[in-house]
N, C-alpha and C positions, 0 to 999 in steps of 0.2 A: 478082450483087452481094450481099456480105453483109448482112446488118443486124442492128442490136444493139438488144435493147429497154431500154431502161433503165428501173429498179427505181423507184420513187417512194421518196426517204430517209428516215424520219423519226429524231425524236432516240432518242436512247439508252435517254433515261426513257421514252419513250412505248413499248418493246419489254420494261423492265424494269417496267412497272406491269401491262402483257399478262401477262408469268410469274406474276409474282406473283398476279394473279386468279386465272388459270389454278390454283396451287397450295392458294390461299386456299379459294375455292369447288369448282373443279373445272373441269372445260372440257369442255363435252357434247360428246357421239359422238353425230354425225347416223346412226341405226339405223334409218333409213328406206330408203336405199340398198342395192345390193349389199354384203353383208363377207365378207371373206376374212382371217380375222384369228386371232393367237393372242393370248390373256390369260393372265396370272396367276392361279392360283384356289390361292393357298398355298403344296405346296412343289414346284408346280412350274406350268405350262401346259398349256391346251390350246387345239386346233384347232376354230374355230367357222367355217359358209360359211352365209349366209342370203341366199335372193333371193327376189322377188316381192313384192307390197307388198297391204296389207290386214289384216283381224282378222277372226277369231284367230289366232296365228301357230300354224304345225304346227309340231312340234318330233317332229324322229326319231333315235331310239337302234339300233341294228345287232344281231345276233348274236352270238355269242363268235367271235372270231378276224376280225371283218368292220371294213372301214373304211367312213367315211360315202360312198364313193362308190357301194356297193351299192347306196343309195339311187334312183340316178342317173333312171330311167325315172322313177319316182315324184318326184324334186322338180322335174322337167321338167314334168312335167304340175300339181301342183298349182299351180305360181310362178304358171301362169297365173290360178288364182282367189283367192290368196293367199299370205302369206307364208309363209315356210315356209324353216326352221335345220336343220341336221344336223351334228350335229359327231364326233371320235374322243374315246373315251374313252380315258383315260393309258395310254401304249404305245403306241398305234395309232396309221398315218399319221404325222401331222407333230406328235401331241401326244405330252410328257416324259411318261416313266414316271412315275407317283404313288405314295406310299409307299401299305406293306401294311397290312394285307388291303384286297383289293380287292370286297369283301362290297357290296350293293345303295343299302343305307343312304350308305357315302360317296360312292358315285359319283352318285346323286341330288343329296345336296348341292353337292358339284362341277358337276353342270351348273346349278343353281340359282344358285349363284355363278356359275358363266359368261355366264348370261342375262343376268343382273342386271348387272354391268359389261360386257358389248356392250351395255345399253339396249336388249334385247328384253322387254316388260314381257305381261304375263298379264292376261289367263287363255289358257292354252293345251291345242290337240288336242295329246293326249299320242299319239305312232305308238311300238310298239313289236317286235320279229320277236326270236323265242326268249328268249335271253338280254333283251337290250332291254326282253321285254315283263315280265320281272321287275319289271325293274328300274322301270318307268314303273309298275307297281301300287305301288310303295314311295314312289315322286315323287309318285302322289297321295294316299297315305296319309297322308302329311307334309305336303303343299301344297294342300289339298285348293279353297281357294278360288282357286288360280292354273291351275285344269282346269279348261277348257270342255266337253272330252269326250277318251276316248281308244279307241284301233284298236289292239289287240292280236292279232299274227301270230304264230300257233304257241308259244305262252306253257308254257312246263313244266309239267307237270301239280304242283299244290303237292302232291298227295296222293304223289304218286313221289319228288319230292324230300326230301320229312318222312319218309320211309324205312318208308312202309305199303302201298308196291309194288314190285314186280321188282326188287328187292333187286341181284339179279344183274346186271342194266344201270346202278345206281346206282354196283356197285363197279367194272362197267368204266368207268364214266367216272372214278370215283377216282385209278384207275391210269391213265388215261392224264394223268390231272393231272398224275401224280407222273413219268411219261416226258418231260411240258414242264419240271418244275423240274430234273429231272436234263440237260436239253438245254442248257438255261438256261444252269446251272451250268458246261458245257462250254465252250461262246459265250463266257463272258463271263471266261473265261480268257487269248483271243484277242487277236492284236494287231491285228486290223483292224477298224477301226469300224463297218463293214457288221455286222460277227458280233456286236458288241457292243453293237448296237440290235435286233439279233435276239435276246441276250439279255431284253434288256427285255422285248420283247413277249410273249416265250414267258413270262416268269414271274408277266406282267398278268395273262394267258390260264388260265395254271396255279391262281393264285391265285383268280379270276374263278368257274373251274370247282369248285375245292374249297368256296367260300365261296356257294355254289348250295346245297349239303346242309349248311350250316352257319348261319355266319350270314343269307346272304341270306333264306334261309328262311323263318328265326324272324322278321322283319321283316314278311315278306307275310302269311305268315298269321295275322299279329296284324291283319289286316285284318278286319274281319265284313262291313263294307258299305262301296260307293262311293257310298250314296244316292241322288238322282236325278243323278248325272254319267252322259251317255250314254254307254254304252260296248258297243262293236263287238269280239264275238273270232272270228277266224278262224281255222277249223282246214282244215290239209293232207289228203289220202286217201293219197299215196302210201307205201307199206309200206318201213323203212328196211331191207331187207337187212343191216346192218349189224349189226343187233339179232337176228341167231339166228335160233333157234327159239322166241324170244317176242317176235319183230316185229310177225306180225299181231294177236295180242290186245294188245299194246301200242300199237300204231297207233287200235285200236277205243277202249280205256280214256282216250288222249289224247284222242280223240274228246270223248268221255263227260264226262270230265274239266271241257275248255274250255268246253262246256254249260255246267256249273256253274258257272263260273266268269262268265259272263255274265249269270247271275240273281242276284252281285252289286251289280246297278244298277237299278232299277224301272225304267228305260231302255235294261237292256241288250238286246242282239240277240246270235245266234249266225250264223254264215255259216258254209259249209264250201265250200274250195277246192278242186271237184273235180279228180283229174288233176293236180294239183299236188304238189309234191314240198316238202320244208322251207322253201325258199323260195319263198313263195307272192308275196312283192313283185320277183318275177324272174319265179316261171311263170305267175302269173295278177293283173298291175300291171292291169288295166282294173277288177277286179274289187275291187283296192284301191281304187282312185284312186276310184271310185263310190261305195265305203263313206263316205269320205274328206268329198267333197261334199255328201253325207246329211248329213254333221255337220258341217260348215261353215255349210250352211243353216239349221238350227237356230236 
């Protein structure tokens, strides 16, 4: 047998003084829960997913060309002790491309605004892997009292990017920039939407990559100090083939490198990911997820 519930009625005015609050003040987002949600941050959206409940919330940024599912082992494991967000930055997954340049500086603001309207409030573990971990030294260069602490995985060496080493792997990443904008370009000629969201992303990516030796740059290392913000960087061992015949002193110098880069925090630490390849929140997640809790506990 069927049955039907029926709705409690109330008047007209009683649903027309609800909107009207609602527009007047605002109408809060319970950010306590699971989200699965896109916002507005301008001229376009993005993709935020936060689950696990607690403080401080983690918040993690990806690599170049990575969507936040990369994540996936690591915010399975954290949810359990905390909260913890991960979203795509414009282009990626489910979030609209953003206008250009896609240089460190806007995308930091852009998640800041994204937090800020989900009602994910700070101070936050800043995570961030390659790309990402740019970009989260420029998040707290800017934000500085909305970081509790951050995990930086395999972070570009600034001294390589500022163009005072290997020159020669600098300008192949250049060119391959310039292979995503000409791909782009092709895509997005196309009549099927599939090809024309693949444009997008290739041109985030492109731009992304160019604005690493440019602008992103000039942002980080206008950095001097993180102060006392704890900060965790972890560097990979495995040697990238890809890079020639200056893979292994390049591998060693990243090494080197990320050291440095950890003694800007009177709290920072270094870890190295032995056996591990670029993706150390893939080949060695236990060793994350422990850095991770060190500084949760804090």
């Amino acid at each position: 047998m069927n049955r039907t519930t029926k709705m409690k009625k109330y008047p007209p005015s009683i649903w027309m003084i609800a909107i009207f609050t609602c527009l007047l003040i605002g109408c809060s987002r319970d950010s306590s829960g699971p989200l699965d949600l896109k916002l507005d941050v301008g001229a376009h959206s993005l993709h935020l997913v936060c689950v696990g409940q607690g403080s401080p919330t983690v918040v993690l940024d990806t690599g170049s060309g990575e969507t936040y599912e990369s994540w996936q082992s690591i915010i399975d494991g954290i949810a359990k002790e905390t909260r913890v967000c991960a979203y795509d930055r414009a282009g990626y997954g489910q979030s609209e491309p953003g206008p250009l340049p896609r240089d460190s500086g806007r995308e930091t603001e852009e998640l800041a605004l994204l937090l800020n309207k989900a009602g994910i409030k700070g101070p936050y573990i800043l995570v961030g892997h390659s790309l990402g971990g740019l970009n989260m030294q420029v998040f707290a260069g800017k934000y500085p009292d909305q970081v509790a602490g951050m995990l930086l995985l395999d972070p570009p060496p600034l001294e390589w990017l500022s163009g005072g080493s290997f020159p020669e792997l600098r300008e192949m990443f250049l060119q391959q920039a310039e292979a995503l904008q000409s791909q782009s370009a092709a895509a997005r000629s196309s009549k099927d939407p599939q090809a024309r969201t693949q444009a997008n992303f290739l041109a985030m990516v492109a731009s992304e990559m160019t604005e690493m030796f440019t602008g992103s740059i000039q942002q980080a290392v206008g950095i001097k100090s993180f102060g006392d913000i704890p900060l965790t960087v972890i560097a990979s061992t495995q040697v990238n083939p890809n890079f020639g015949d200056s893979a292994q002193a390049y591998q060693s110098f990243w090494i080197e490198q990320s050291k440095e880069l950890a003694k800007k925090s009177t709290r920072g630490k270094f870890l190295l990911a032995k056996g591990s390849s670029h993706h150390i929140h893939r080949d060695a997640p236990q060793l994350v997820l422990d850095a991770l809790r060190e500084m949760i506990q804090k």
